[in-house]
N, C-alpha and C positions, 0 to 999 in steps of 0.2 A: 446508868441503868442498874434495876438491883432485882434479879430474878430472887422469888419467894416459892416457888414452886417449880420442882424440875423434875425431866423423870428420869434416872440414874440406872436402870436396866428392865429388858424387858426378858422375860423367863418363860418359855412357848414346846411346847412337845410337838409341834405343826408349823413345818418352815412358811407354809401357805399363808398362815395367816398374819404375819410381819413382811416387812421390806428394810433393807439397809435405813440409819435415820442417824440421830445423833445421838443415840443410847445403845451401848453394846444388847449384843443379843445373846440368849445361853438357851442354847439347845438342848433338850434332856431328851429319854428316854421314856419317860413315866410320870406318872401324879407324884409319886410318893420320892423321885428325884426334884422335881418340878419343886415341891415344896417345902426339901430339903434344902433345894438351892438359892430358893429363895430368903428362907430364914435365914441362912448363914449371911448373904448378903445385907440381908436386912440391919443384922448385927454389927455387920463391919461397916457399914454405913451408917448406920443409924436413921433408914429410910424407913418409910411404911410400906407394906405389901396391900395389893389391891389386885382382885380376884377379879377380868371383864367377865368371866363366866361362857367364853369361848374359848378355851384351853390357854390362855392366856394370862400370864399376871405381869405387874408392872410394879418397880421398886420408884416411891416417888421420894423427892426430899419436902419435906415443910415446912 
């Protein structure tokens, strides 16, 4: 089996709206941490950032 897509963290200001799963979770503070924490992630991973647009963003790999 050869995953091509996976999502490697989920970055949320609103515990409500995730649940435990098999990608860590990073709780922030704010948009402007939110987005901070995301990039840096992004970086060290080499993922892409994706915005659901319910406070929500998810690092996936491709």
């Amino acid at each position: 089996m050869n995953l091509e897509k996976y999502i490697l963290a989920v970055i949320t200001m609103n515990r409500e709206k995730v649940s435990a799963g098999g990608a860590p979770i990073f709780f922030v503070s704010d948009k402007e941490e939110q987005e901070k924490v995301a990039v840096t992630l992004a970086r060290i991973t080499e993922g892409v950032i994706h915005d659901l647009e319910n406070g929500v963003f998810i690092l996936v790999k491709h």
